[in-house]
C-alpha positions as CSV (number, residue, x, y, z in Angstrom):
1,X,-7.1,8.1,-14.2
2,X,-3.2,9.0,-13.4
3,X,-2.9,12.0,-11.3
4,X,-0.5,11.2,-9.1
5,X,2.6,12.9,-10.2
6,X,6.2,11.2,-11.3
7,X,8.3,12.6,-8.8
8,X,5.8,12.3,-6.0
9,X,5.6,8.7,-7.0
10,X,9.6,8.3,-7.0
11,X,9.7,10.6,-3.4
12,X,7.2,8.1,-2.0
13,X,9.5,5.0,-2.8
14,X,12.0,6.9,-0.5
15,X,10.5,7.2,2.6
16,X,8.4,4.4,5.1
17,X,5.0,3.9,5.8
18,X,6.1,4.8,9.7
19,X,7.3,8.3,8.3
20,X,4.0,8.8,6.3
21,X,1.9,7.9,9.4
22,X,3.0,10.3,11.1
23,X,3.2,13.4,9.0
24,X,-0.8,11.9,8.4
25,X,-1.0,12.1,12.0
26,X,0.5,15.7,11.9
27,X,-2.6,16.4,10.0
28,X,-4.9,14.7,12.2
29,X,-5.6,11.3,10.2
30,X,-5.2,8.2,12.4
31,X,-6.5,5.7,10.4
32,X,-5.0,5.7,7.3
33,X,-3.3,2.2,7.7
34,X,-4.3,-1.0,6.3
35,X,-4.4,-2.4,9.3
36,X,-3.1,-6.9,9.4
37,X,-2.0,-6.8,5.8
38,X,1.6,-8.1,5.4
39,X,3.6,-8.3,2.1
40,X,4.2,-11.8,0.5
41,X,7.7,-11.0,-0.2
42,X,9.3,-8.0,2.2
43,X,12.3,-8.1,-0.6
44,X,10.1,-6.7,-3.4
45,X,10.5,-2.9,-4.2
46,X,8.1,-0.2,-2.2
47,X,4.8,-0.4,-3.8
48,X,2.9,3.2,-5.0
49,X,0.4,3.8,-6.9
50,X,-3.4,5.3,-7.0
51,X,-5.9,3.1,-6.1
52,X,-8.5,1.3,-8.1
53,X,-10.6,-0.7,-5.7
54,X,-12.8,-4.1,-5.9
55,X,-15.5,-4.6,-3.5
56,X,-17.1,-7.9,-1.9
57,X,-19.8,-8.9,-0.3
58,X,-20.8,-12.2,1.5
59,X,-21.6,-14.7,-1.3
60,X,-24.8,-16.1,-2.3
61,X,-24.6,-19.1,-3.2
62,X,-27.5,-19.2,-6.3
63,X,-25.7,-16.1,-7.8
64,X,-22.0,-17.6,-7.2
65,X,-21.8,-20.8,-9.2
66,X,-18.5,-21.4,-10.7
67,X,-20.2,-20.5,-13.9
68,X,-20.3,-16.6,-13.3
69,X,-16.5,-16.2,-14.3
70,X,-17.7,-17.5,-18.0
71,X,-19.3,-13.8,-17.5
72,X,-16.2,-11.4,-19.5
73,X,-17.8,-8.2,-17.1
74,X,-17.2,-10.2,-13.8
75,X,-16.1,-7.4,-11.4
76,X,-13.0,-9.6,-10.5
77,X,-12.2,-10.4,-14.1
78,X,-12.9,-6.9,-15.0
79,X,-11.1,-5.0,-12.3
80,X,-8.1,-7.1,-13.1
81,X,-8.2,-6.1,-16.8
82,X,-9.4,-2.5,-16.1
83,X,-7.1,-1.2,-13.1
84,X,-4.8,1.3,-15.0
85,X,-1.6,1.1,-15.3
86,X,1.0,2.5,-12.5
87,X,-2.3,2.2,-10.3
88,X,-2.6,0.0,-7.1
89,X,-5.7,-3.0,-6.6
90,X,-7.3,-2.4,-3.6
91,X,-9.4,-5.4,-2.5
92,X,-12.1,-5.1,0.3
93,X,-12.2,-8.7,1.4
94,X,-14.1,-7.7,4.3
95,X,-10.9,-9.1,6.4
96,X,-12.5,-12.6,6.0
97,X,-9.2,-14.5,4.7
98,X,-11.2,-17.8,4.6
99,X,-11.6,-17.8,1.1
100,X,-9.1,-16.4,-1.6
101,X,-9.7,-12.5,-3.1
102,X,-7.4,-13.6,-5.9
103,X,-4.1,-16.2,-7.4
104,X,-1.4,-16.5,-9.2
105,X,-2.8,-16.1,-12.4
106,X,-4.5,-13.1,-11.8
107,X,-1.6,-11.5,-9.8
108,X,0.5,-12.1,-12.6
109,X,-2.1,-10.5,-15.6
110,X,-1.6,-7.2,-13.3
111,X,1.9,-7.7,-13.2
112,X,2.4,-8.0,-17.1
113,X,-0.3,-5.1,-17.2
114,X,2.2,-2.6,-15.7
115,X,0.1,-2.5,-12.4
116,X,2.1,-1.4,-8.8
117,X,0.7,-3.4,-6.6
118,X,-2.1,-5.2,-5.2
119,X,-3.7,-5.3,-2.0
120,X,-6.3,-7.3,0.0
121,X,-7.6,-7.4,3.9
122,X,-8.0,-11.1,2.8
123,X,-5.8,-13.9,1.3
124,X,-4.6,-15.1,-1.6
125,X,-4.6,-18.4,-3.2
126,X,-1.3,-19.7,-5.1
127,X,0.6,-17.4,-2.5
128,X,4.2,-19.1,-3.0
129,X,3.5,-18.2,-6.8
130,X,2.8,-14.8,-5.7
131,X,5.7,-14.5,-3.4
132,X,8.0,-15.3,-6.5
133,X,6.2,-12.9,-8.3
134,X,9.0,-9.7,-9.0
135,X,5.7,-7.6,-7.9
136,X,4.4,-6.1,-4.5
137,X,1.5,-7.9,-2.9
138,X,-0.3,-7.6,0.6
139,X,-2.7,-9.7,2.1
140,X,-3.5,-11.0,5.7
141,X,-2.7,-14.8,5.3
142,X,-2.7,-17.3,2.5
143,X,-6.2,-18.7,1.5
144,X,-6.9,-22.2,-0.8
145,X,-10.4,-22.0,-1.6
146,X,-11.6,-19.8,-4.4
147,X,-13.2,-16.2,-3.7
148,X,-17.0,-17.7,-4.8
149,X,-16.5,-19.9,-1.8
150,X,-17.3,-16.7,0.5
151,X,-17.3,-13.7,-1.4
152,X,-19.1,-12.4,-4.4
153,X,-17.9,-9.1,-6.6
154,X,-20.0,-6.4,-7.0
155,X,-17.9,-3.3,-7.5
156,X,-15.5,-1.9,-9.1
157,X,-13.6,1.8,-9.0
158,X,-15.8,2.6,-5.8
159,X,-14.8,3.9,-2.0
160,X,-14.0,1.0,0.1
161,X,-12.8,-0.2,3.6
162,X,-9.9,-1.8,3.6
163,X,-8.1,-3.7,7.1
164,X,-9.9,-0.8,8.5
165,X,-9.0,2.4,6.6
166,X,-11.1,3.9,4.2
167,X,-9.8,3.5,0.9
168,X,-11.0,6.5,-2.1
169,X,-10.3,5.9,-5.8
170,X,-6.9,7.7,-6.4
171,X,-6.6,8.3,-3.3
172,X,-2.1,7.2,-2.8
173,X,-1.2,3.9,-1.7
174,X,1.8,2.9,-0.3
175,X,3.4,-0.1,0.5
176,X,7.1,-1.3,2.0
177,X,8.2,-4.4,4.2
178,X,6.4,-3.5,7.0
179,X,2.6,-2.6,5.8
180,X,0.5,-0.2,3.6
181,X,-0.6,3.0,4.2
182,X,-3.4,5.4,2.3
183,X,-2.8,8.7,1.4
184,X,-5.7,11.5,0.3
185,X,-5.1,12.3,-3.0
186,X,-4.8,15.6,-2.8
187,X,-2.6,15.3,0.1
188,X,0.0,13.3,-1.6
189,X,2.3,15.6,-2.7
190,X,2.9,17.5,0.2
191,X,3.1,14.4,2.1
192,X,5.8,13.1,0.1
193,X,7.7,16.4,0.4
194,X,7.8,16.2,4.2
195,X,8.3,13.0,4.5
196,X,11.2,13.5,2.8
197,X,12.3,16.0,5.3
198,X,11.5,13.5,7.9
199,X,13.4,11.2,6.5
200,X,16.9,13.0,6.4
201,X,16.2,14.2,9.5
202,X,15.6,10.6,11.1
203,X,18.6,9.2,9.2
204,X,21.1,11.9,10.8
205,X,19.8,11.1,14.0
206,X,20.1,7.6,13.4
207,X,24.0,7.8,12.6
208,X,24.1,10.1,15.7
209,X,23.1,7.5,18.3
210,X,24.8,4.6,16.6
211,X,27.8,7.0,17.4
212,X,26.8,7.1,21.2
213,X,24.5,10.1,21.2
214,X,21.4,10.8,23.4
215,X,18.3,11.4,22.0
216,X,17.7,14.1,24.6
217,X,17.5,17.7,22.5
218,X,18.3,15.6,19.2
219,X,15.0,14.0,18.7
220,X,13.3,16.3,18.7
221,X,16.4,18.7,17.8
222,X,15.1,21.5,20.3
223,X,19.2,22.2,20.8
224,X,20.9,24.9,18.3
225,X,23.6,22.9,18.0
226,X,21.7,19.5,17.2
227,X,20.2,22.0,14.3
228,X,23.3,23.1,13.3
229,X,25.1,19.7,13.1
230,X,22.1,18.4,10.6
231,X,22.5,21.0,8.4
232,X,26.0,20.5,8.4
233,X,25.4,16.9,8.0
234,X,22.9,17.5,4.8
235,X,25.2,19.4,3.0
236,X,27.8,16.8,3.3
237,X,25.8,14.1,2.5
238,X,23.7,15.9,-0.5
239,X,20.5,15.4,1.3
């Protein structure tokens, strides 16, 4: 499945999901954030990987008894077994955090697995565990009851919506304290390249108004001299 290339990966754990938005937006996308997902722990590392999605729908109660995890190809039991390595689990919860997509236990089979990340517009049961968990997870609000109570698996590896964005297989997600954002696949590397850009750039201005600096012809740098000083400013910094 693995596409997504090493030092694209390593370029996108540089660089915020507020940077990525807008060299999306650049490109016309506007709705590539997962929109009311927050991380369980903001301290973990940035999350990227491709995605490898589960889909729910609204449970049926004769075809969710407890009984159907006995079932080794459940699409939850399976995706969490299945989702490759280096990848990210996308859940489409349908935003309905009243039941659990997932706990603990399972968070922490994807964790051992090599897995980046996981994601859901829902919640997750266990979520202290989770939090503890040296491992990126997203979701919109912690959730007790089990994921039979209100949603039942029936994909796996298939496009989804997810808080709102549409979410491809290996299509690039990204994840840092402040959200998760999806990047088209074959977008990804390009992206990560100027968001890179972006994000010297945004650092040097940073330092610049710390100092006292207006942001008038420094951001956006539509003075010469603003130019001049960044360069200036990269070379002396290695950036």
């Amino acid at each position: 499945m693995t596409t997504l290339k090493p030092e694209t990966r390593e370029k996108l754990k540089t660089v915020s999901t507020a940077t990525l938005a807008t060299a999306l937006f650049k490109r016309g996308l506007r709705n590539q954030v997962i929109q009311d997902v927050r991380p369980l722990n903001p301290a973990n590392a940035p999350m990227v990987g491709e995605a490898y999605t589960l889909r729910y729908i609204p449970a049926r109660e004769d075809l969710n008894p407890i009984s159907v995890f006995q079932d080794r190809g459940h699409p939850q039991r399976k995706a969490v077994e299945e989702c490759p390595e280096g990848a990210v689990l996308v859940i489409d919860s349908r935003k309905d955090p009243r039941a659990a997509s997932a706990g603990s236990i399972l968070v922490s089979r994807l964790m051992k697995r090599g897995v980046a990340g996981i994601v859901t517009d829902g919640g997750f049961r266990d979520s202290p565990d989770i939090a503890a968990l040296d491992f990126p997870a997203y979701h919109k609000r912690p959730s007790a009851p089990t994921n039979l109570t209100l949603h039942q698996a029936i994909d796996i590896d298939v496009p989804i919506g997810c808080g709102d964005a549409p979410v491809f297989p290996r299509d690039v997600i990204v994840g840092d304290a402040e959200g998760v954002i999806v990047i088209p696949a074959g977008m990804a590397d390009e992206i990560a390249d100027e968001a890179v850009e972006m994000t010297a750039f945004e650092d040097f201005v940073a330092e610049q108004v710390m100092a006292g600096r207006s942001i008038l012809g420094l951001y956006p740098a539509t003075e010469e001299e603003n130019r001049t000083q960044f360069a200036h400013w990269r070379r002396a910094n290695g950036r």
